[in-house]
C-alpha positions as CSV (number, residue, x, y, z in Angstrom):
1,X,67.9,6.0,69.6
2,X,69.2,5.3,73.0
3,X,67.2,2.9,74.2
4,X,66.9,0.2,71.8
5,X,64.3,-2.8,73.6
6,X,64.9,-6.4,72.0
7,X,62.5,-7.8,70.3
8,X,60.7,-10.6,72.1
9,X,60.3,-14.3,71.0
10,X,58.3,-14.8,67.6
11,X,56.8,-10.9,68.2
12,X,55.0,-9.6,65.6
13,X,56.4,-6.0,63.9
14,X,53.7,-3.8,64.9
15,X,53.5,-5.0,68.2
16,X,57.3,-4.5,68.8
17,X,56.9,-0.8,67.5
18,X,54.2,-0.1,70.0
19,X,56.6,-1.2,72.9
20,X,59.2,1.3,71.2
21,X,57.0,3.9,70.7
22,X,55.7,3.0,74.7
23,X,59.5,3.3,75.6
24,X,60.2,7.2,74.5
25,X,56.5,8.6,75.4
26,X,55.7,8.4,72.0
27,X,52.3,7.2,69.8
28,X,52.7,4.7,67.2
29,X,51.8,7.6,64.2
30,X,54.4,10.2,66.5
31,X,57.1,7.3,65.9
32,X,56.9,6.8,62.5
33,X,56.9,10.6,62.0
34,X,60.1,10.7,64.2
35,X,61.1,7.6,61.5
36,X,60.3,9.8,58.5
37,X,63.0,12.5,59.6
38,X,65.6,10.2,60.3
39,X,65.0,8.9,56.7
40,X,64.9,12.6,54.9
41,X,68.1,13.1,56.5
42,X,69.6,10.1,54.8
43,X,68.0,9.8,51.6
44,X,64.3,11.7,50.7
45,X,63.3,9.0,48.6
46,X,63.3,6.4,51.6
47,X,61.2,8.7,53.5
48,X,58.3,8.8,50.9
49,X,58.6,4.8,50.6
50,X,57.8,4.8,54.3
51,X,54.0,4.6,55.0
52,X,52.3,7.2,57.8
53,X,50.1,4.5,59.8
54,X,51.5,1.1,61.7
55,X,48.8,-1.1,59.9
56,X,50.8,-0.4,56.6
57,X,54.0,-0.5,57.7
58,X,55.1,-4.2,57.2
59,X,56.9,-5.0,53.9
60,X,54.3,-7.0,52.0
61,X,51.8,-4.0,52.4
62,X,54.0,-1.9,49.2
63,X,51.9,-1.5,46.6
64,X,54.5,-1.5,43.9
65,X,58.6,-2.8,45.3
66,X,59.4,-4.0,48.7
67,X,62.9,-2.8,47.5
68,X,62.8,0.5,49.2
69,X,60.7,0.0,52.3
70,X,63.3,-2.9,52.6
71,X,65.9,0.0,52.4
72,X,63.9,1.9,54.9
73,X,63.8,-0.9,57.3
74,X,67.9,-1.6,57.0
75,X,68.6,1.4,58.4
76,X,66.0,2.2,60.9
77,X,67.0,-1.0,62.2
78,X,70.2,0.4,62.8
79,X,68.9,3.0,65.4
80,X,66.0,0.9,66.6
81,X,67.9,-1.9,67.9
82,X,71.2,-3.7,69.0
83,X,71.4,-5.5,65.4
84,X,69.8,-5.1,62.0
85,X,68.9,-8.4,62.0
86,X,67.0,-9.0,64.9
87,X,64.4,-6.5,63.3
88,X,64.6,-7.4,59.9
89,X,63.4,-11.2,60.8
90,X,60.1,-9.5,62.0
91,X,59.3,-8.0,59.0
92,X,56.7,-10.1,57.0
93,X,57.7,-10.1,53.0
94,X,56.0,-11.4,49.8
95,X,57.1,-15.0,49.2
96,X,56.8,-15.9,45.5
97,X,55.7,-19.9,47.3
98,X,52.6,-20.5,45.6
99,X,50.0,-23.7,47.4
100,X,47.0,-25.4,45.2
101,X,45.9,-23.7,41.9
102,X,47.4,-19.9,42.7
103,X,47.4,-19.2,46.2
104,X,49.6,-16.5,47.3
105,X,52.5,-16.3,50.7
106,X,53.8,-14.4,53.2
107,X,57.4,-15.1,54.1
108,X,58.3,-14.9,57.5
109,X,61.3,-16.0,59.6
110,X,61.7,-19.2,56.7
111,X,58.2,-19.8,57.2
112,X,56.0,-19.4,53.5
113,X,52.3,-18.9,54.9
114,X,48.9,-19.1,53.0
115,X,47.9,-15.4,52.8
116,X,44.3,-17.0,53.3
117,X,45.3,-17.5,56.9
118,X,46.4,-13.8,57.6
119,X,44.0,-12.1,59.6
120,X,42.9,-8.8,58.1
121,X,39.8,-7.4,60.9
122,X,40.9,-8.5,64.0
123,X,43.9,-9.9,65.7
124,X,43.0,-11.7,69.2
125,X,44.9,-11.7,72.0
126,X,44.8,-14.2,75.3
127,X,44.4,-11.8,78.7
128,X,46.4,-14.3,80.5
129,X,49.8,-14.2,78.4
130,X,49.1,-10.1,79.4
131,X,48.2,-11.0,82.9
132,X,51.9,-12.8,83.4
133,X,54.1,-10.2,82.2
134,X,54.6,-6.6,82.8
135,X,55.5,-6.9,78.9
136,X,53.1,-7.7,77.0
137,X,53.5,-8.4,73.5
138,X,51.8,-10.5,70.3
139,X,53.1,-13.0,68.8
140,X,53.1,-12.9,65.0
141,X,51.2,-16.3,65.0
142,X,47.9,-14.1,66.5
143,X,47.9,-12.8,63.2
144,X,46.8,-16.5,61.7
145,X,43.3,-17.2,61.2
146,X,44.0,-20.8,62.2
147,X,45.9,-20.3,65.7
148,X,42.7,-19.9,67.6
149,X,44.1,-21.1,71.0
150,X,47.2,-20.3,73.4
151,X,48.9,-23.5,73.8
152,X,50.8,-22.0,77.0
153,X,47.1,-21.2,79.1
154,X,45.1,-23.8,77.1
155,X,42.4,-21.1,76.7
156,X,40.8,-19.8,72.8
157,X,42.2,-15.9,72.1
158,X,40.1,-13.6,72.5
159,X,38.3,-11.6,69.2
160,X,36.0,-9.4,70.5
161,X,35.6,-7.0,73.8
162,X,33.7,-8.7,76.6
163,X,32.0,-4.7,76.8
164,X,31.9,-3.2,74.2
165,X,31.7,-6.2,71.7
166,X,34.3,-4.3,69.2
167,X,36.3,-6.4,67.0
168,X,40.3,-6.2,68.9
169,X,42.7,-5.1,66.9
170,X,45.9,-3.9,69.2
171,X,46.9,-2.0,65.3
172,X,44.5,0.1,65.0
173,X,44.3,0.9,68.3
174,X,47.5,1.3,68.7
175,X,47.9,0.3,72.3
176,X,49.2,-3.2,74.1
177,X,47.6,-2.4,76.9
178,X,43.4,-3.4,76.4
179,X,40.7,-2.2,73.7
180,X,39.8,1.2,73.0
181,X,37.2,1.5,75.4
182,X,38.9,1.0,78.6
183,X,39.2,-2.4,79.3
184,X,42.6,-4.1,79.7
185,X,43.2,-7.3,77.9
186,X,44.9,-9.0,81.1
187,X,40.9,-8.6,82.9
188,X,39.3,-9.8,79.9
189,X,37.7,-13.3,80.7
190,X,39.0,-16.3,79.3
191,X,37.2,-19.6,77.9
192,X,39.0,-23.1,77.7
193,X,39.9,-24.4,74.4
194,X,39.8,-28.1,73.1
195,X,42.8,-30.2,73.5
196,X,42.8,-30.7,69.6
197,X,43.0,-26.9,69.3
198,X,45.6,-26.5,71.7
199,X,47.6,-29.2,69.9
200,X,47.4,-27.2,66.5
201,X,48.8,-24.3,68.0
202,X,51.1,-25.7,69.5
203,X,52.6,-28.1,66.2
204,X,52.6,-24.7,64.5
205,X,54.6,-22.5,66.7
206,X,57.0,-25.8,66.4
207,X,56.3,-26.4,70.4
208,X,55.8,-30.1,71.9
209,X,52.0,-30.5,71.6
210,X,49.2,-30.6,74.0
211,X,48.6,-34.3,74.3
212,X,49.5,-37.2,72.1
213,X,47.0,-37.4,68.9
214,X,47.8,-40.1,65.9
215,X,46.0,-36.9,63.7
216,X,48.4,-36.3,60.4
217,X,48.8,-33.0,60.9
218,X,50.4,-33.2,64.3
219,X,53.1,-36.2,62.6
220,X,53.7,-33.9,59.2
221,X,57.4,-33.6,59.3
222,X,57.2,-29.8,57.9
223,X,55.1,-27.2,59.0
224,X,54.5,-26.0,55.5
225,X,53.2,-29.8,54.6
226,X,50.5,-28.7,57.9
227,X,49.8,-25.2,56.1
228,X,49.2,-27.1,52.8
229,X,46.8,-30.1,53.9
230,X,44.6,-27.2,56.3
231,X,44.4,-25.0,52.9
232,X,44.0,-28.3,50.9
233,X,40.9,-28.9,53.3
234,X,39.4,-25.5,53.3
235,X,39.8,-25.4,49.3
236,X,38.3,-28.5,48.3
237,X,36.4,-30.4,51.4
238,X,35.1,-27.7,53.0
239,X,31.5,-26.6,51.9
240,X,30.9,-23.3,50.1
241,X,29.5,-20.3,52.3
242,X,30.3,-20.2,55.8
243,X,32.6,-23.9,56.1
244,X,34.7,-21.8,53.5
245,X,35.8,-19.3,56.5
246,X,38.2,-20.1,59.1
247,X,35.6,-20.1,62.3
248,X,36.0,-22.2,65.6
249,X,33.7,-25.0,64.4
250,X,35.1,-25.0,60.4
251,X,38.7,-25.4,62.1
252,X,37.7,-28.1,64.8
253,X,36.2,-29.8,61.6
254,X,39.0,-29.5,59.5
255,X,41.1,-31.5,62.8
256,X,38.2,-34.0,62.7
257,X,38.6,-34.6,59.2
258,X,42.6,-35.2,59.4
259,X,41.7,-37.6,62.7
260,X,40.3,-40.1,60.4
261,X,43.1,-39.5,57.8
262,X,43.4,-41.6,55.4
263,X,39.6,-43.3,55.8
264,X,38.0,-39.9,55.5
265,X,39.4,-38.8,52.4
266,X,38.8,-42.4,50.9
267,X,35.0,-42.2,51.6
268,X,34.9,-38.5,50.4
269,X,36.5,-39.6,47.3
270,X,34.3,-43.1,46.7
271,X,30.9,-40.8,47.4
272,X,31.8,-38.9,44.7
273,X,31.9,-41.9,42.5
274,X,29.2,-43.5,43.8
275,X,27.2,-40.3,43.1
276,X,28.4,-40.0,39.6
277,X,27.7,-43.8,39.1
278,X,24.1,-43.4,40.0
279,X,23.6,-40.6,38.5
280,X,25.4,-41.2,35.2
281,X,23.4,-40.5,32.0
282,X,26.0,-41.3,29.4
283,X,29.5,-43.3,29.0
284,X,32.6,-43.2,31.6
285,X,34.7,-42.9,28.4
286,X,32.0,-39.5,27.8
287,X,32.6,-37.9,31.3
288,X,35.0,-35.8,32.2
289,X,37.6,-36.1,35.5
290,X,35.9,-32.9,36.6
291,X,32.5,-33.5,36.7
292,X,33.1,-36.7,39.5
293,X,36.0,-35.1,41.7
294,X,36.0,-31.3,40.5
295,X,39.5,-29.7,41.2
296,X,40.9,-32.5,42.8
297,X,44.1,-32.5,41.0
298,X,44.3,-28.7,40.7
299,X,43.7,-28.5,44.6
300,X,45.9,-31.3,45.6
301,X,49.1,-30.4,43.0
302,X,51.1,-28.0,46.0
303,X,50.4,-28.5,49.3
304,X,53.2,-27.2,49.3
305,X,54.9,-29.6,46.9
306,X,54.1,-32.2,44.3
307,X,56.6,-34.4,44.8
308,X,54.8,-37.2,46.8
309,X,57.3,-37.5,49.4
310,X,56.2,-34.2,50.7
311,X,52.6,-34.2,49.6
312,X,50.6,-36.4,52.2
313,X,47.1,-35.6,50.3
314,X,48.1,-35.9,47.0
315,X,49.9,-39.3,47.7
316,X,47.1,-40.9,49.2
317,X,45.0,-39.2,46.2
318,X,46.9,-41.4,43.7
319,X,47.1,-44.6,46.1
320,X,43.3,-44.3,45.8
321,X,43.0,-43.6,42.1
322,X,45.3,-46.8,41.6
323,X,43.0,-48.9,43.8
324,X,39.7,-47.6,42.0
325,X,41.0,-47.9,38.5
326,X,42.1,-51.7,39.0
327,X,38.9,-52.6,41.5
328,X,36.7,-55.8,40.4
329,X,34.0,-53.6,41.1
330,X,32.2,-50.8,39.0
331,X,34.9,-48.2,41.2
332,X,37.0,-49.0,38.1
333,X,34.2,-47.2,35.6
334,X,36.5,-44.0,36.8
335,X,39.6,-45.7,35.0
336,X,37.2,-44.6,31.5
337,X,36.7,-41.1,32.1
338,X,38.8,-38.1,30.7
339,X,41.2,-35.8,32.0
340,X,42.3,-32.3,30.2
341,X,45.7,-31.3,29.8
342,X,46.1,-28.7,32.8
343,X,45.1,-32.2,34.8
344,X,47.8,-34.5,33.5
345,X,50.0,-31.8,33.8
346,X,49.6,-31.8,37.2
347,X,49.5,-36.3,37.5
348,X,52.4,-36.1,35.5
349,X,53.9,-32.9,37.6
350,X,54.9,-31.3,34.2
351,X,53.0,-28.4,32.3
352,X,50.6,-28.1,29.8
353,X,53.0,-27.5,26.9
354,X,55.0,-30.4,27.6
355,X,51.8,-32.7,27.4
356,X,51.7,-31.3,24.4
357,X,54.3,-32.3,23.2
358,X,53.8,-35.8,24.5
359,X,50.1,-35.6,22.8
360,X,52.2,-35.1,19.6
361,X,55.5,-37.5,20.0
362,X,52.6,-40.2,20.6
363,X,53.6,-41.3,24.2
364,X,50.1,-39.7,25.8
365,X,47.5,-41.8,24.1
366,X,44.2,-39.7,23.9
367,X,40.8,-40.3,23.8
368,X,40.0,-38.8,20.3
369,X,42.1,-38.2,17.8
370,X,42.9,-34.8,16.9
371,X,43.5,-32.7,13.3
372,X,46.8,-32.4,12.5
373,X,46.2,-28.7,12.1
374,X,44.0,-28.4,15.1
375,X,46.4,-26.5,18.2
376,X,46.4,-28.2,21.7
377,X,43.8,-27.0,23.8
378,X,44.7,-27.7,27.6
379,X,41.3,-26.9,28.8
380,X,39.8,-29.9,26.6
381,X,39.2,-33.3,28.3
382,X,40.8,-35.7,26.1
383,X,42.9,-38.1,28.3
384,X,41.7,-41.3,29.9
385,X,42.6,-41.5,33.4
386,X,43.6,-45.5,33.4
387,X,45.7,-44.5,30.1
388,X,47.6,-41.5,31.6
389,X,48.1,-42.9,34.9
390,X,49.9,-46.2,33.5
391,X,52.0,-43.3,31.7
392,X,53.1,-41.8,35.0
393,X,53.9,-45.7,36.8
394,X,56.0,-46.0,33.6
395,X,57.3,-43.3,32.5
396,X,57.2,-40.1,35.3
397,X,58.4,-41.8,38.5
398,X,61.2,-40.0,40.5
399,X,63.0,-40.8,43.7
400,X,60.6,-38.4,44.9
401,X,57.4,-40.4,44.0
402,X,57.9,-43.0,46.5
403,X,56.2,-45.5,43.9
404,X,59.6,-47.5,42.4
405,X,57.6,-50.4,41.2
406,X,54.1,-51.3,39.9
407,X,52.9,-54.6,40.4
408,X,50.1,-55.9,38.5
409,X,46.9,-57.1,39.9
410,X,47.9,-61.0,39.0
């Protein structure tokens, strides 16, 4: 190709291909068509590996090996552009990062992102970024369910046509220019987003923010520790149903929520105890971990690490837990009831078979005792959460824990 455009700052694949394909005269589907003979000529099996449409064409859509569509991409990127590089840190890959119980990545330019943040419908766009430039482009970070604002303009993206009401989506369509019915993104009209909004986009696309906020996730050192804590929110504090979704109002009450940080999560937590207090029909030493906090520790083990250091929620989690279980006051019921093994895995940050072990070298006291012939059932709550968290102080601390010493309540 003789004309080989560079790609523009933090610019999403696709969008980058429609410029190309803009460039030579061509359509997005006439491109990769034009791609699929320059790969027969050098190998036929890259050209099968190659998908016909745009909206498939970005590494982590293979169905089966990234290996060849990786191969595909090496050398188109050869002919597309000045450098292989420059177009191979566009591509989005599968990142084997996992956050919370088993939430799947994206990789992208050193970046591991929740999948539940990649928009699948709709990508917005904001008319005046299109309205500046004779260029226009997207940004990968439109493609994230939780950048809802331009932090440039100060104004919320737009979803939907102002016209025709149809879902944008500048893939499917195919074009940079506007929607498929005519009207161009740079007339669209815009709406003014809230400062805290503004200030999210901007922390994530690692830009000064907005205004000044003392909110935790504009102070979180890494941007993966933001990812976490949003996905931490979404997972366990958000309610089922509609809260569960990233909208406008869920997001600007996930920022609330981290305003208040660490107060809210403290009264979240002690509401849960209160509630299991008054509502308590048998023994602490009876009632499981789960039924007063539910996933808590599941939720809470990789956002995006364990290690405390770099695990905001989780540390103020435990700071909380060690507080209750050594209150004068009936918070420390909580210190009586039981954890199961996939739960003190995750206090201890270990595994399950290793608390098995522990179980059988006697240095995790239990609950009950078991048979000698009975196997180790991880799923089965047998571990009192005073007992296994004195373990942990004693016995589990790491330069990493940021808790060197324990000093008793006298």
């Amino acid at each position: 190709m003789l004309l080989r455009p560079n790609p523009k700052p933090s610019e999403s694949l696709e969008s980058y291909m429609i410029r190309l394909a803009d460039l030579y005269g061509y359509t997005p589907k006439q491109l990769i068509e034009r791609f699929h003979i320059i790969l027969d000529e050098a190998d036929q099996k890259l050209s099968g590996a190659l998908p016909g449409n745009l909206r498939q064409l970005n590494l982590y859509h293979a169905s089966t090996s990234s290996a060849l569509r990786m191969e595909c991409f090496e050398l188109l990127a050869e002919k597309m552009c000045k450098g292989r590089l420059p177009i191979l840190e566009l591509a989005v890959s599968r990142s084997r990062t996992r956050y919370a119980t088993n939430h799947h990545s994206l990789f992208w330019r050193g970046l591991d992102i929740p999948r539940f943040f990649i928009r699948r419908d709709s990508i917005p766009v904001c008319p005046r970024c299109f309205e500046a430039t004779d260029t226009g482009y997207v940004p990968f970070y439109w493609h994230l369910h939780i950048v809802r604002a331009c932090s440039k303009h100060k104004c919320k993206l737009i979803e939907q046509c102002p016209n025709c009401s149809k879902k944008l989506n500048y893939i499917d369509d195919g074009s940079l220019q506007g929607c498929s019915c005519g009207t161009e993104y740079r007339l669209m009209p815009v709406e003014a987003a809230p400062e805290s909004m503004c200030n999210l986009a901007a922390t994530i696309q690692e830009q000064p923010a907005v205004e000044s906020s003392d909110n935790l996730l504009f102070f979180l050192k890494d941007i993966h520790q933001l990812f976490g804590a949003i996905l931490w929110y979404y997972s366990y504090v958000a309610e089922r149903g509609s809260q569960r979704s990233i909208s406008d109002e869920s997001l600007m009450a996930c920022i609330a929520f981290f305003d208040q940080w660490p107060l809210s999560l403290r009264m979240l937590l002690q509401n849960k105890i209160e509630t299991a207090i008054m509502l308590a029909d048998r023994l602490f030493s009876e009632t499981t971990f789960q039924s007063i906090f539910g996933n808590l520790l599941m939720l809470s083990r990789r956002v995006p690490t364990q290690a405390l250091s770099d695990n905001p929620v989780l540390k103020e989690i435990f700071a909380y837990l060690d507080e209750c279980i050594h209150a004068d006051n009936e918070l420390s019921e909580i210190g009586f009831c039981l954890l199961n093994g996939y739960e003190v895995a995750a206090l201890l940050d270990t595994d399950s078979e290793q608390v098995a072990r522990l179980l059988d070298e006697g240095k995790l006291p239990a609950a009950k005792r078991m048979k000698s012939s009975a196997a180790f059932d991880p799923k089965r709550p047998l571990f009192p959460l005073k007992s296994t968290f004195n373990v942990w102080l004693a016995r589990f601390q790491s330069r990493l824990s940021n808790r060197h010493t324990y000093l008793s309540r006298w």
